[in-house]
C-alpha positions as CSV (number, residue, x, y, z in Angstrom):
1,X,21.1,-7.1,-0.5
2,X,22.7,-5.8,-3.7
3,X,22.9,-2.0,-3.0
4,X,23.5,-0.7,-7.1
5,X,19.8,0.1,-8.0
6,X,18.1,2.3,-5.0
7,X,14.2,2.2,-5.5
8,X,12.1,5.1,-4.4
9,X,8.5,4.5,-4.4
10,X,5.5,6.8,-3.2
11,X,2.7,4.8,-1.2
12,X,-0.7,5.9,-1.4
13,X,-2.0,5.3,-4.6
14,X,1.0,4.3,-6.4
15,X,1.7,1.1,-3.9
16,X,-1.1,0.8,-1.7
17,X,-4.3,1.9,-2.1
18,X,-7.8,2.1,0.5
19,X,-10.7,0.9,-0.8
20,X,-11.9,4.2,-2.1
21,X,-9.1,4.3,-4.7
22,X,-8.0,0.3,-5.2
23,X,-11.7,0.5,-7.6
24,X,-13.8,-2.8,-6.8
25,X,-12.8,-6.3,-6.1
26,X,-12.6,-8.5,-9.0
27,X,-15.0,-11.2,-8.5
28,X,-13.6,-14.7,-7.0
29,X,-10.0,-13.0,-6.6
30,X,-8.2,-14.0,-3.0
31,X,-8.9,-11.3,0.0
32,X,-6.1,-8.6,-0.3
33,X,-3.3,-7.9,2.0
34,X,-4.1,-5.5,4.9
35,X,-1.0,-3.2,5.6
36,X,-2.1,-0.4,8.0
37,X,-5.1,-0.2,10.6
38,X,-6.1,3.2,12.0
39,X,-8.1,2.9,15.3
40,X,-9.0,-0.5,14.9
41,X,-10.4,-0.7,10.6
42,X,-8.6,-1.5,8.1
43,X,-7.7,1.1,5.6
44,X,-4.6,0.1,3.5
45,X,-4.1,-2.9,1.0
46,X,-2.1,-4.3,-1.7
47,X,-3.2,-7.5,-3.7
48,X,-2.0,-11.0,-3.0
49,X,0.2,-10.6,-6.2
50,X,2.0,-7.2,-4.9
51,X,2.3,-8.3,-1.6
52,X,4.4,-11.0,-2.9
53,X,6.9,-9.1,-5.2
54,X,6.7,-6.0,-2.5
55,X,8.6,-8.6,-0.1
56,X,10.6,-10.4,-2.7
57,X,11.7,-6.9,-4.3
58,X,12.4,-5.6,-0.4
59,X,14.7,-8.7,0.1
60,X,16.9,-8.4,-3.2
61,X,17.0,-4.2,-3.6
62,X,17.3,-1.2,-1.5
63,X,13.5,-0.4,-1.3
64,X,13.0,3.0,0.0
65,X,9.4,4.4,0.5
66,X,8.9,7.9,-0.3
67,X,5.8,9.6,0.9
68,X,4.3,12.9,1.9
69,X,2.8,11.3,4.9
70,X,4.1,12.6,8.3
71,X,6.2,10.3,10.0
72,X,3.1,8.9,12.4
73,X,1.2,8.6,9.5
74,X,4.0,6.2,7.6
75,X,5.0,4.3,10.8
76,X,1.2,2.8,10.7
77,X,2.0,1.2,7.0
78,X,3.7,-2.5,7.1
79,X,4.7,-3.6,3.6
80,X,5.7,-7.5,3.5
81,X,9.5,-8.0,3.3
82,X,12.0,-6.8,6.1
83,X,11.9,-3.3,7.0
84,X,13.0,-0.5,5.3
85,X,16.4,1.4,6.6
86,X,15.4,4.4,5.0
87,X,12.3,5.9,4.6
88,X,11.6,9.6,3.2
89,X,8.1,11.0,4.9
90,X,6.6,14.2,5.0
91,X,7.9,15.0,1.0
92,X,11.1,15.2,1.8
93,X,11.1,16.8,5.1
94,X,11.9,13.9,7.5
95,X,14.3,11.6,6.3
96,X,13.9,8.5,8.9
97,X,17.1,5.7,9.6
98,X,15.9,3.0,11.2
99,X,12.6,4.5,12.1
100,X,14.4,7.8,13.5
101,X,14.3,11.3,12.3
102,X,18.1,12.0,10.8
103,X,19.3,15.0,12.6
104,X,21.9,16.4,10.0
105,X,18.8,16.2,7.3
106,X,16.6,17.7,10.0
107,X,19.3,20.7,9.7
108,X,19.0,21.0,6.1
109,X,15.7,21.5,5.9
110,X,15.3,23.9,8.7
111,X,17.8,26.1,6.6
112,X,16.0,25.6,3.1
113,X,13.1,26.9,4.4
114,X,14.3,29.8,5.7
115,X,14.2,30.9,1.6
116,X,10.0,30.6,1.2
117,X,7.3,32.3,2.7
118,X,6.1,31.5,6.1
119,X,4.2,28.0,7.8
120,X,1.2,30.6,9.0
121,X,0.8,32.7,6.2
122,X,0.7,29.5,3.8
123,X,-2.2,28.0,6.4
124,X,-4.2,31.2,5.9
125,X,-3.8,31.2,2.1
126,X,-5.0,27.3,2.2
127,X,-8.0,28.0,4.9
128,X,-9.1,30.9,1.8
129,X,-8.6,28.3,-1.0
130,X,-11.0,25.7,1.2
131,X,-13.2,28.5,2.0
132,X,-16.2,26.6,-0.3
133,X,-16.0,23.6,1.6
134,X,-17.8,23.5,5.2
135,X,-16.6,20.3,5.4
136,X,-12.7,20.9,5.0
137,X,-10.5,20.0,7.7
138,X,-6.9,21.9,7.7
139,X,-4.0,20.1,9.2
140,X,-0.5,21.3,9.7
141,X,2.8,19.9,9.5
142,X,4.7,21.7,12.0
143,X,7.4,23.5,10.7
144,X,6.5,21.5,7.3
145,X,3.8,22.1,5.3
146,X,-0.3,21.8,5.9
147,X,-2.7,20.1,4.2
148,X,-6.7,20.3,4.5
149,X,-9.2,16.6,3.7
150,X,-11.7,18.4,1.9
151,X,-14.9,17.4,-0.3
152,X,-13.6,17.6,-3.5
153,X,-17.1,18.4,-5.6
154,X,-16.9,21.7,-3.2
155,X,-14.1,23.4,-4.0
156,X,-14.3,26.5,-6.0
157,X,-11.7,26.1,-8.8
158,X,-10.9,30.0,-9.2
159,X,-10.4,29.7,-5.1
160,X,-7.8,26.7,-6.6
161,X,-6.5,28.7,-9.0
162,X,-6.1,31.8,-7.1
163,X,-3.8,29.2,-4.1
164,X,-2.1,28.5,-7.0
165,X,-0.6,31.7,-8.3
166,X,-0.1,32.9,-4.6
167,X,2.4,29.6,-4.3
168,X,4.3,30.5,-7.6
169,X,4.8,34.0,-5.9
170,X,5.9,32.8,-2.4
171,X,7.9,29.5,-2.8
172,X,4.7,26.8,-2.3
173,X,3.3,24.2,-4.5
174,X,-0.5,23.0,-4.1
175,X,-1.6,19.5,-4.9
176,X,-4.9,17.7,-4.7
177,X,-4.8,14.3,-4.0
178,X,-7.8,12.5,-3.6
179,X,-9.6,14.0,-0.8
180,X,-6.5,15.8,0.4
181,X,-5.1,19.5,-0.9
182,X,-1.5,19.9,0.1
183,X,0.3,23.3,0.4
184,X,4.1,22.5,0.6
185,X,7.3,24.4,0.4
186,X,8.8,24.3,-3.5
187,X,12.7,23.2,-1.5
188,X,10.6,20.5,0.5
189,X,11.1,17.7,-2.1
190,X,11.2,13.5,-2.4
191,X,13.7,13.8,-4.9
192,X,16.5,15.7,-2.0
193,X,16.3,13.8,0.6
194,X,16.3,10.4,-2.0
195,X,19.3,11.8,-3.4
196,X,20.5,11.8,-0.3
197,X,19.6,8.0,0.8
198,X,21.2,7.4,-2.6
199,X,24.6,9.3,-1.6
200,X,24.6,7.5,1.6
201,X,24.1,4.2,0.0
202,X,26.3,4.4,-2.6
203,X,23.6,3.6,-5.2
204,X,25.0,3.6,-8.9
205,X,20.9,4.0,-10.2
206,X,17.5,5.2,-8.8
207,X,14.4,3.8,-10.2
208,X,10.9,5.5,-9.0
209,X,7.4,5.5,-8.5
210,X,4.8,7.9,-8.3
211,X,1.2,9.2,-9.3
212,X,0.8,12.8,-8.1
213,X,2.6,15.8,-8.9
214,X,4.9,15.9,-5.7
215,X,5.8,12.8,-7.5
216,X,7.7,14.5,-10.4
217,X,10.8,15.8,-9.0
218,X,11.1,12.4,-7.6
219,X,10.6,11.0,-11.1
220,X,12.8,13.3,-12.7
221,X,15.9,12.7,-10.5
222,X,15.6,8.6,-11.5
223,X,17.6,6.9,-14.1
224,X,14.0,5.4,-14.9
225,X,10.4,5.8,-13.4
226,X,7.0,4.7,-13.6
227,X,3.4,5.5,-12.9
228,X,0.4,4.4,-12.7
229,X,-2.8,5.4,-15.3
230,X,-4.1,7.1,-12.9
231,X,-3.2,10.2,-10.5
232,X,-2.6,13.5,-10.9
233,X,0.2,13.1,-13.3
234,X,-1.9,11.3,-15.7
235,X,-4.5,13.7,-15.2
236,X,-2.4,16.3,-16.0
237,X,-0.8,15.3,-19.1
238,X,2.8,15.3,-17.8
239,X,5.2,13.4,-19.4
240,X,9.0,12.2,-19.6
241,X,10.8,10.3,-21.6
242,X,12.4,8.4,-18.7
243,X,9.3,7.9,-17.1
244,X,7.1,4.6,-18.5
245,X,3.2,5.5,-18.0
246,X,1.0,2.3,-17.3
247,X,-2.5,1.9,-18.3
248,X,-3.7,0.1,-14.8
249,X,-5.7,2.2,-12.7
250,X,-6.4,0.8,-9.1
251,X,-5.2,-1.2,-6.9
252,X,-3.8,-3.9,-9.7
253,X,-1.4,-1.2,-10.8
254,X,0.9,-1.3,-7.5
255,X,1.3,-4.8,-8.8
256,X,2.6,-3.7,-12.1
257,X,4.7,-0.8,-10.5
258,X,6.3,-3.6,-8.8
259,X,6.9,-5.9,-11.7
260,X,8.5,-3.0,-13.6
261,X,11.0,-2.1,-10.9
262,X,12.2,-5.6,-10.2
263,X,12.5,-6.2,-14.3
264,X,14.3,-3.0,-14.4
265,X,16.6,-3.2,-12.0
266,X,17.8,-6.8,-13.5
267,X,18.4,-4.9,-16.3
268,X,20.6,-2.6,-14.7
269,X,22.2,-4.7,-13.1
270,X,23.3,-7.1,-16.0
271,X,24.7,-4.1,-18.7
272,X,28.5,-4.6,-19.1
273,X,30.6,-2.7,-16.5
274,X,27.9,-3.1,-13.8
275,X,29.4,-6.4,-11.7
């Protein structure tokens, strides 16, 4: 494995996708590639065509996923290609070695934290925001963050706007994602702990992935990044000159994300200076 270029990608929605979000099947194209079950279904994909250069990419680069799923919630993925050493779940606040929580990371965290409002105080401020919507469900992180799957339609946006401002005030960010609004702590990023991985590594360049706006610290702290055309970040407007936006929405995009970070990283690789 050549260890230069470290690549950081998000999953959901930037690598895999459910059927909700990978848009319909295109007619006549091969079944796609199931990589996580939950209680028996099938709920994560990637195309024939991604699952190819996912394990091919894996197999040539350091491939690190980068999520803001909890560590239960990452362990159910399985991309093709061997296993990742490194995986960064729960945005930043888990870094995982060899499928195990990293104990001096664990530490660092703990004492970041320490500088933002509270867990509790942040859950009551997110069951206000989701106050609307019957329906919503509020989760917690422990010690992390908290998150509620909500109906999207129902949600009052002064109620949004209003979670908002009280996260500038006491250290939290909000993001909707799909059906999901997360409440997480502004030091709780992807792009620490990937520095991190990086450190540890050695790796001279980071490329990354990402669609949401929990995705933009990570994008920022990459040589070069990429997202998909759709996603909060394209909703939003955001952009960077580092940071190539693609026009592909769906599930096909995850195979373009992955095309861009192999030709990139060839790049990389091949400037003067870099063998």
């Amino acid at each position: 494995m050549d260890e230069r270029v470290l690549i950081a990608t998000d999953l959901d929605r930037t690598l895999v996708y459910s059927r909700a979000a990978a848009g319909p099947p295109r007619p006549g194209e091969p079944a796609w590639v199931v990589v996580e079950h939950l209680e028996g279904r099938e709920i994560s994909y990637l195309t024939p065509t991604a699952a190819e250069r996912c394990a091919a990419l894996a197999a040539a680069r350091r491939l690190v996923p980068v999520t803001t799923r909890t560590p239960e919630q990452y362990a159910r993925i399985t991309l093709p290609g061997p296993p990742a050493q490194y995986a960064v779940t729960a945005n930043g606040g888990v870094l995982l070695v060899d499928g195990r929580p990293d104990a001096s990371w664990d530490a660092r965290v703990r004492s970041a934290l320490r500088t933002v409002a509270g867990l509790e105080e942040a859950r009551g401020e997110l069951v206000r925001a989701c106050g609307s919507d019957p329906s919503a469900q509020v989760r917690t992180v422990p010690e992390l963050f908290c998150y509620a799957v909500v109906d999207r339609p129902r949600l009052d946006p002064a109620s949004l706007d209003r979670l908002h401002a009280w996260g500038s005030a006491a250290g939290w960010v909000a993001s909707l994602q799909g059906r999901k609004l997360y409440l997480v702590p502004v030091p709780l990023t992807k792009a620490a702990a990937t520095a991190e991985v990086a450190r540890r590594t050695g790796a001279r360049h980071v490329l990354a992935a990402g669609d949401s706006l929990l995705d933009v610290d990570l994008l920022e702290l990459a040589d070069l990044g990429v997202r998909p055309g759709h996603g909060e970040i394209a909703d939003s407007g955001w952009s960077s000159p580092t940071v190539t936006a693609l026009e592909t929405t769906g599930i096909r995009a995850g195979e373009e994300v992955l095309a861009w970070f192999a030709a990139r990283a060839e790049e990389l690789v091949g400037r003067p200076g870099e063998r």
